[in-house]
C-alpha positions as CSV (number, residue, x, y, z in Angstrom):
1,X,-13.5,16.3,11.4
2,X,-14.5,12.9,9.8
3,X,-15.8,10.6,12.1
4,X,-15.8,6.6,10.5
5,X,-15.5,3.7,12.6
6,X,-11.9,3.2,11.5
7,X,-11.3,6.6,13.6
8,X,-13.2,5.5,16.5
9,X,-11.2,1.7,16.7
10,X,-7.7,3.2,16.2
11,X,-8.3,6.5,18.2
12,X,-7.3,8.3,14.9
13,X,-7.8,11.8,13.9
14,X,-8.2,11.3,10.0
15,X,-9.6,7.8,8.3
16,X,-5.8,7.6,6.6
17,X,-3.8,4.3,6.6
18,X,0.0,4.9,5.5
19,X,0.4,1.5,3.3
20,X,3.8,-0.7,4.0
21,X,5.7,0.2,1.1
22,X,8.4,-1.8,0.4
23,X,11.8,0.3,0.7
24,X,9.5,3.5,1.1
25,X,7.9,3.4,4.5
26,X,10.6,3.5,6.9
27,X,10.5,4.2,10.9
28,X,10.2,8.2,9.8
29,X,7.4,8.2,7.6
30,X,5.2,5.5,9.7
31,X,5.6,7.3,12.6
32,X,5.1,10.8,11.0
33,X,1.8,9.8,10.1
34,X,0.7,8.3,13.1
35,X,1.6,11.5,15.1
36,X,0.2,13.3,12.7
37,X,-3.4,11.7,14.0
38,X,-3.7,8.3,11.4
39,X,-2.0,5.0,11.1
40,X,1.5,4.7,9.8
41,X,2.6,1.1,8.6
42,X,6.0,0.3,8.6
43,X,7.5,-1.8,5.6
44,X,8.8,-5.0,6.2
45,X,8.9,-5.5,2.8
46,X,10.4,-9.1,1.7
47,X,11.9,-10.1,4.9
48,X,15.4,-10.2,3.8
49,X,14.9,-11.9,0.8
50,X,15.6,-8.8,-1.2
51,X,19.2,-7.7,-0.5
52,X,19.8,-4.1,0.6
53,X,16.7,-3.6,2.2
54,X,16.3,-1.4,5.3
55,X,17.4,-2.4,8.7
56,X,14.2,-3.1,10.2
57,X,15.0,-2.7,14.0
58,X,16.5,0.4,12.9
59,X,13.4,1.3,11.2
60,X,11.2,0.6,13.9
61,X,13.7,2.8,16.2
62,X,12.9,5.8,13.5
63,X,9.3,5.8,14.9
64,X,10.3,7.1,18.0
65,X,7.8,7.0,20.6
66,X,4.9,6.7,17.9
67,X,2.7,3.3,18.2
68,X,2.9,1.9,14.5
69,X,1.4,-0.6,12.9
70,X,4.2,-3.7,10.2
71,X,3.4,-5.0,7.3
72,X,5.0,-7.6,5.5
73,X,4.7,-9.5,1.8
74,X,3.3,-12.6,2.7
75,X,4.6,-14.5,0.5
76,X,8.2,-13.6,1.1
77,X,7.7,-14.1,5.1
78,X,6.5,-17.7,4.5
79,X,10.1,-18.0,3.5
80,X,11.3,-16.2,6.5
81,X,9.3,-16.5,9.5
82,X,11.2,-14.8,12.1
83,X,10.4,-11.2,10.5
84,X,6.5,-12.0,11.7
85,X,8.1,-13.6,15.1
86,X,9.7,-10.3,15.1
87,X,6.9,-7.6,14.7
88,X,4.4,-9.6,16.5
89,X,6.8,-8.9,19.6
90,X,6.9,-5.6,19.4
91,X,3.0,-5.7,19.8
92,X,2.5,-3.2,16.9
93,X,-0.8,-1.5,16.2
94,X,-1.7,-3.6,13.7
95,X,0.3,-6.9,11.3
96,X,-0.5,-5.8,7.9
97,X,-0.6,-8.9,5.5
98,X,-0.6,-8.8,1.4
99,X,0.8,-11.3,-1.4
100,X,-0.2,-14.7,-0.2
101,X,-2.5,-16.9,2.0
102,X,-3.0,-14.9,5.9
103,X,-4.0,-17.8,7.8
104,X,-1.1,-18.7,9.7
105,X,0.3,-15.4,10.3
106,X,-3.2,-14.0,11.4
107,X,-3.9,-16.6,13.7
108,X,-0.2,-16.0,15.6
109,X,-1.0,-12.5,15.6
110,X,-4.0,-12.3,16.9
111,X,-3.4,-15.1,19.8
112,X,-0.9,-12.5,20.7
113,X,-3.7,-9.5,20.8
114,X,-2.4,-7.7,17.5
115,X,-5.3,-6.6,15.3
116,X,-4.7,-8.4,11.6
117,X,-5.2,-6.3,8.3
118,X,-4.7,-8.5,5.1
119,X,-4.9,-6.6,1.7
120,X,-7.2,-8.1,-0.6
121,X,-7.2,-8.1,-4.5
122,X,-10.3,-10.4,-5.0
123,X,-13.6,-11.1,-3.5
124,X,-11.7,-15.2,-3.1
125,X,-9.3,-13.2,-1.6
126,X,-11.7,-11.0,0.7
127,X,-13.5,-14.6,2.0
128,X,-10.0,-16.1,2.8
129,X,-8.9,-13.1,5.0
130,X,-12.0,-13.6,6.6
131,X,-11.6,-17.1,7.5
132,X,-8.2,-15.8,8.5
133,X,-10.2,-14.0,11.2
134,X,-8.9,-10.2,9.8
135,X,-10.3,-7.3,11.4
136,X,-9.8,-4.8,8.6
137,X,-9.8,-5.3,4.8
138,X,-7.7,-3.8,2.8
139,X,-9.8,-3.8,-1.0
140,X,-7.1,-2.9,-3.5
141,X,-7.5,-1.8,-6.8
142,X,-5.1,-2.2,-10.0
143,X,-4.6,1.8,-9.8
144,X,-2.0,1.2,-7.0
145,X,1.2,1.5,-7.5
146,X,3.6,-1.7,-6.9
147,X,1.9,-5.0,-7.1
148,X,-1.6,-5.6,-7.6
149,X,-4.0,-7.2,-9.7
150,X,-6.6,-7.0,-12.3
151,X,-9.7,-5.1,-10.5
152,X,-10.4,-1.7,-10.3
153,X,-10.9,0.5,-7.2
154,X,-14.2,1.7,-7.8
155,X,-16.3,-1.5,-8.7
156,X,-14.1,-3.9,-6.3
157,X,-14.8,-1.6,-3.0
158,X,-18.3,-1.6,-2.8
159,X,-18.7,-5.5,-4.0
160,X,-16.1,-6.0,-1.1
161,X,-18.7,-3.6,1.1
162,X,-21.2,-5.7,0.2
163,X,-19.4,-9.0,1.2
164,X,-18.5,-8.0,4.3
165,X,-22.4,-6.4,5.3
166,X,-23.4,-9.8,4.6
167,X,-21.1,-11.8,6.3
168,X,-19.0,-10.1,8.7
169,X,-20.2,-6.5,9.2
170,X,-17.9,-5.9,12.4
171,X,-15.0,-6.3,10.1
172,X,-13.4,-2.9,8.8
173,X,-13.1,-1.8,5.2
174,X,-10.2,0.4,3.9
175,X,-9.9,1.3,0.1
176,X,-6.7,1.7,-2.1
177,X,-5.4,1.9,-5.1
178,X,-5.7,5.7,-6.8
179,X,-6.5,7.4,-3.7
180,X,-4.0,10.3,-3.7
181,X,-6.3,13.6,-2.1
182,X,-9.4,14.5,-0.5
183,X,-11.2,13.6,-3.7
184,X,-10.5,9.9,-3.5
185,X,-11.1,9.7,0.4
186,X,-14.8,11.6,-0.1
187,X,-15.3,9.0,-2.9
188,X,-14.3,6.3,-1.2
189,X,-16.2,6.7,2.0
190,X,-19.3,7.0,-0.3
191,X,-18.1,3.4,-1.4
192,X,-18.6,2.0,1.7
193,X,-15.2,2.3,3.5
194,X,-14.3,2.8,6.4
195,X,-11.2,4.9,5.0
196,X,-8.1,4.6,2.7
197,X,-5.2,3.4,2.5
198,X,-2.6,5.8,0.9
199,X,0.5,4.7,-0.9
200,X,2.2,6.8,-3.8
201,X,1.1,10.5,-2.3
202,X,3.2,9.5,0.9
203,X,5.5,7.7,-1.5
204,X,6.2,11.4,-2.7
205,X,6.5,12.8,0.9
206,X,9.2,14.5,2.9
207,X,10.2,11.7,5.3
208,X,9.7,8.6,2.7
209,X,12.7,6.6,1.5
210,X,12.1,7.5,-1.9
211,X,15.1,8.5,-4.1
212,X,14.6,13.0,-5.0
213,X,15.5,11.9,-8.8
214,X,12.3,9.2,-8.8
215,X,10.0,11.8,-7.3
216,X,11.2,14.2,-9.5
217,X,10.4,11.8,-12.4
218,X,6.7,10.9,-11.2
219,X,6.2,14.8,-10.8
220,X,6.8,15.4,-14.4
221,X,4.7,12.0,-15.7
222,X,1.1,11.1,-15.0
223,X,-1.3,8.3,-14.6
224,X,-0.5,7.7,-18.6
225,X,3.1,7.5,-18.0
226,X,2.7,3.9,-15.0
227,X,2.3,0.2,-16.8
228,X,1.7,-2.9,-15.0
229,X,3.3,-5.8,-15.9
230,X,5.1,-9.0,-14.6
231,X,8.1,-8.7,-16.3
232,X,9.8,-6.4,-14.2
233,X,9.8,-8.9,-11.4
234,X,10.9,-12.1,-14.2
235,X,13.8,-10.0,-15.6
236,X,15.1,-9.3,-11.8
237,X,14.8,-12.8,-10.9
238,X,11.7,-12.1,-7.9
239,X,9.5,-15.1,-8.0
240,X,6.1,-13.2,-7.4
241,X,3.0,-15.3,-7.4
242,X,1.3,-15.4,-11.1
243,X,-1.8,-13.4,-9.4
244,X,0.1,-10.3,-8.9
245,X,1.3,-7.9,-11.8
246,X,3.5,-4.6,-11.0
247,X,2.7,-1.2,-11.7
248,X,5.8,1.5,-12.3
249,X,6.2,4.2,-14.3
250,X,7.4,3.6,-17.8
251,X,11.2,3.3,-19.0
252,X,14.2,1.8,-21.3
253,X,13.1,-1.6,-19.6
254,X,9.3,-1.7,-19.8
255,X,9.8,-0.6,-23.2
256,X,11.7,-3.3,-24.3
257,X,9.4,-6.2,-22.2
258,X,6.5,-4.5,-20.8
259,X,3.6,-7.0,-23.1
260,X,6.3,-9.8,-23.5
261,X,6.0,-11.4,-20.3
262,X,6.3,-15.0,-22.1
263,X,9.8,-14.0,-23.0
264,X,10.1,-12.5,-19.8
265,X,9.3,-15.7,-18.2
266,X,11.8,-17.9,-20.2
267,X,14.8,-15.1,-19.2
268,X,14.1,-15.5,-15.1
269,X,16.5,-13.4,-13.5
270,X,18.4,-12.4,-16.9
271,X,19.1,-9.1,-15.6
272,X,19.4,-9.7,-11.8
273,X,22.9,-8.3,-11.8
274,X,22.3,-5.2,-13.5
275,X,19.0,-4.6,-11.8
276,X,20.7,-4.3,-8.3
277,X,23.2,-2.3,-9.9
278,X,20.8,-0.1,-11.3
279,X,19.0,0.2,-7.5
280,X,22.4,0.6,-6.3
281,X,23.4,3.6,-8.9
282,X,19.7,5.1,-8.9
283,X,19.3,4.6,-13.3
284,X,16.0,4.8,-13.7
285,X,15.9,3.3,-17.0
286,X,15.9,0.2,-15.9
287,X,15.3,0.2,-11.9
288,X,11.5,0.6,-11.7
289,X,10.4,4.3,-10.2
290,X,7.3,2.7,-8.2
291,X,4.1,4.8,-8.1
292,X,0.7,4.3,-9.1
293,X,-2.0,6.1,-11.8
294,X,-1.8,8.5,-8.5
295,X,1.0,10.2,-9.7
296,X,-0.6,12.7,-11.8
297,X,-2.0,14.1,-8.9
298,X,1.6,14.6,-7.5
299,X,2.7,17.8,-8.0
300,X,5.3,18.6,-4.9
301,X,7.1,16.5,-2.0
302,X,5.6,18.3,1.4
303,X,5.5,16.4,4.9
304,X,3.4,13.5,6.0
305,X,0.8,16.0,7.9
306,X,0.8,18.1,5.5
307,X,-0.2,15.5,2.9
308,X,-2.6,14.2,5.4
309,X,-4.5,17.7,6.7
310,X,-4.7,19.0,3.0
311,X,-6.4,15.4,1.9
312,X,-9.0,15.6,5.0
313,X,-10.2,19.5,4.4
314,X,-10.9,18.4,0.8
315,X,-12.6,15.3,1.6
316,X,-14.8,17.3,4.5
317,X,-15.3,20.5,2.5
318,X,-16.7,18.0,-0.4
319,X,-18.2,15.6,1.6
320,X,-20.4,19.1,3.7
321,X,-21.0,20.3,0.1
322,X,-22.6,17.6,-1.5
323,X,-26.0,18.2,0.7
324,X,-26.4,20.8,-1.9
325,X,-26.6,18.5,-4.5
326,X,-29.8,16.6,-2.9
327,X,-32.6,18.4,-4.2
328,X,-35.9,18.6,-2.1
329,X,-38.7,18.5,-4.6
């Protein structure tokens, strides 16, 4: 069993983090991970703002009697604050913050006793969630799938490490972005984390939200086959802050403005209409199948625990064996 001191402050069984995906991680899947001995993160996604999103009572109710942990896009609850009003009642595990400044939500949360994680895309970002008084940061790297930004998981981890040793070395570290087996959690405790936080392999799992047809479409691609771009989110009419870029899996529509993000820009919500119908209808050639450079290590669509035992015998088995490698004279 790994032992970190993300295990010992959540009471977990395995250093794994189920991230908030937006219209992925419902009730089901956060609480499948959390009974499965880690920390399932329910979706709140963008409050409302979105249109056809989960219920997210309902959701919650899916957890059954699992403790949980909400996330929401930061950005998007500024615009609705009675989603954080909400999951701060419900005294979740943890409030789970990305996409925009943490300061007001974390302080509510944690005058109500709920440990704060804010995901973090730059070390400016990493000092802000610290003066927003986070317990755990999230260090994300442009692997992920969804939104992100420009740095990469294995440079941006440690530096983030490193921050926090210096300044606030109580404060939790959780890596993300490309971590999709036992291989990326071995490598990222070496990093300096604490553990992981794991999107697209539970993206692909038995009790996530994902449509069967955009599984079955990130089986057959790999880490080749994902762009990142901001027109996605122009075209569709989602005002995303300029930071933040999206990563999907190519088709019809990145082909077309994936690298013309100017023209993207100038045709704001040109194809709103026919984006929802395409969500609505499942066409994948122009509704973005979200999953990160991850998914060419996606070969199947098992359960939660079995994701989650199968990542942590890797990670042990690697992490026992590399003793070997240490020579003694």
């Amino acid at each position: 069993m790994i032992k970190t001191r993300l295990t010992d402050q959540f009471e977990l069984d395995y250093p794994i983090v189920c991230a908030p995906m937006a219209l992925v991680t419902g009730g089901k899947l956060a609480g499948a991970v959390s009974e499965a001995g880690g920390l399932g993160i329910l979706g709140g996604g963008y409050a409302g703002m979105l249109g056809g999103e989960p219920d997210l009572d309902e959701e919650y109710r899916n957890a059954g009697n699992q403790r949980i942990g909400i996330g929401v896009i930061t950005w998007a609850a500024e615009q609705n604050p009675d989603v954080v009003d909400w999951a701060i009642a419900l005294k979740p595990r943890c409030l789970f913050l990305s996409f925009g400044d943490p300061a007001p939500f974390a302080l509510l949360a944690r005058d109500a006793g709920v440990p704060v994680f804010c995901q973090v895309q730059t070390l400016d970002h990493a000092r802000a969630a610290l003066d927003a008084g986070a317990g755990v940061i999230v260090a994300q790297g442009s692997e992920a799938g969804g939104h992100g930004a420009k740095r990469s998981t294995l440079p941006f981890v440690p530096e983030v490490a490193d921050l926090l040793a210096n300044r606030a070395p109580d404060v939790l570290l959780l890596a993300a972005g490309g971590i999709a087996d036992g291989r990326g959690l071995a490598a990222s405790l070496m990093l300096g984390a604490d553990g992981v936080l794991v999107g697209s392999r539970f993206w692909a799992s038995k009790e996530a939200l994902t449509p069967q047809p955009a599984i079955d479409r990130a089986i057959e691609s790999d880490g080749d086959g994902t762009v990142r771009t901001i027109a996605a989110d122009q075209l569709r009419g989602l005002a995303w802050p300029d930071d933040y870029s999206f990563r999907m899996l190519k088709n019809r529509m990145t082909d077309d403005w994936a690298g013309r993000e100017a023209a993207a820009r100038e045709n704001f919500g040109s194809m709103k209409d026919e984006y929802d119908e395409a969500r609505r209808t499942g066409d994948l050639d122009i509704v973005a199948t979200v999953v990160g450079e991850a998914t060419g290590l996606i070969h199947n669509r098992p359960a939660a625990s079995e994701i989650m035992q199968s990542m942590a015998n890797e990670a042990e088995a690697l992490l026992a064996n590399g003793n070997k490698m240490v020579g003694t004279g």
